[in-house]
N, C-alpha and C positions, 0 to 999 in steps of 0.2 A: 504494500500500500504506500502510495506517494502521502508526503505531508509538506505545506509551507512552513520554515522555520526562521527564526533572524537570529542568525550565525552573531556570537559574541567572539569576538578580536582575540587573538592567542588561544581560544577553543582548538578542540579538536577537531571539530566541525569547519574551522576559518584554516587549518592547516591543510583539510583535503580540498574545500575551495581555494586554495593557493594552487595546490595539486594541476587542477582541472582547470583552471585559468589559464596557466600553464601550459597543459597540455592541447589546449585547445585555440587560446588567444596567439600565444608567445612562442611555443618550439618550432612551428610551421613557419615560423619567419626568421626562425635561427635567434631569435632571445631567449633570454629566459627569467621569468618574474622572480626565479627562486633567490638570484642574486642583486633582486634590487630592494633598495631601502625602502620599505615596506612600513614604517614609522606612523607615517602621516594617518594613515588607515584607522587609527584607533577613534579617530573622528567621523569617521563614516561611518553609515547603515550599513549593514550584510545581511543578506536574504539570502536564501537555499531553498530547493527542494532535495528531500532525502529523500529513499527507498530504504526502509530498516535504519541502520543507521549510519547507510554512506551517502553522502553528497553527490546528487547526476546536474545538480545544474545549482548556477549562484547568480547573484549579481550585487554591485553596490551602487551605494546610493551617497553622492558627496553633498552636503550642505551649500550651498552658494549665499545662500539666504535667509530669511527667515521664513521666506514663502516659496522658494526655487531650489530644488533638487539636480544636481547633474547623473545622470545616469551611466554606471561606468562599467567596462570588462564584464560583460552578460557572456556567461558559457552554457551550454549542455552537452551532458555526455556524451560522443558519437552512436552509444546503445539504445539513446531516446532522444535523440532528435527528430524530428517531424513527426511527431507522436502529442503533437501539444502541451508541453511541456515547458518551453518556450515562453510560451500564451500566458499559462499559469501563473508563471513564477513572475511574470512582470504585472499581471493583472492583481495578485495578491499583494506585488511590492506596493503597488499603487494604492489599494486600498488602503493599508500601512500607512505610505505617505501622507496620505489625505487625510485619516486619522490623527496623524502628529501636526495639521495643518498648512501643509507644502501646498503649495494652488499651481504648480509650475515646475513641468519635467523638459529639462535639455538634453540630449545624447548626442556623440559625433557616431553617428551609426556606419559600418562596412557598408559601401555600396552593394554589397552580395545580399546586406539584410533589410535592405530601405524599404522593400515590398513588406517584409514581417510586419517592421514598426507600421508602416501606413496602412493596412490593415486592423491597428490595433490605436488608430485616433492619431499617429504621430504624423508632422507637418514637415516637409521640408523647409530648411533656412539657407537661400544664400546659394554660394556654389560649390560646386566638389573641392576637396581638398586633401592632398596629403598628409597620411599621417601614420606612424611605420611601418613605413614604405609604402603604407598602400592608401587607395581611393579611399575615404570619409566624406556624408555628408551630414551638414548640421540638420536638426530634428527636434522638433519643440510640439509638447500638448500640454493645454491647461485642461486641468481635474475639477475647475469651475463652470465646466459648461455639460 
């Protein structure tokens, strides 16, 4: 059984979402999350969904504002990807968000994924843009309409 969870910072749960960020965001372009300062994080949100109790997908959520959220490094595991999964974990984040009173989601989303987000209320902003190494476009939805 799937569950949404919100991953606390140095958990065991934020170590295998490092895992799968990793594995999924970062090694396919020859980086690697494992060895970056990872500090700042303790001020972000973290969302997961588990199976049992391992991590198949995460994402964070950065503070901008007091009403504005940036959306950052969303993974799923390749074992459930297009399984809606995806959907879940940002649609639960959301609710979250908007529960703690955030009126205002930013993401630089992969152009691979601009259809998922626009699908799921997200706007384009602006023009493509690189960002490592690859296409990025900006993406904005407000949780007030």
């Amino acid at each position: 059984m799937l569950r949404f969870i919100e991953i606390t910072f140095l958990s065991e749960n934020y170590e295998q979402a490092c895992r799968l960020r990793n594995e999924i965001l970062r090694q396919p372009l020859d980086l690697d999350l494992l060895e970056e300062d990872l500090s700042a994080e303790v001020d972000y949100l973290h969302f997961g969904i588990v199976e049992g109790s391992r991590v198949i997908a995460c994402v964070l959520a950065v503070p901008v504002s007091d009403v504005k959220v940036k959306i950052r490094q969303m993974a799923v595991s390749a074992d459930f990807q297009n399984r809606g999964v995806g959907k879940t974990l940002l649609s639960n984040s959301e609710t979250s968000l908007k529960q703690r009173g955030f009126q205002f989601l930013e993401l630089d989303a992969r152009t691979s994924a601009v259809g998922f987000y626009q699908k799921l209320g997200y706007q384009k902003v602006g023009e493509e843009f690189l960002s490592v190494s690859i296409p990025h476009q900006k993406m904005r939805k407000s949780l007030t309409e």
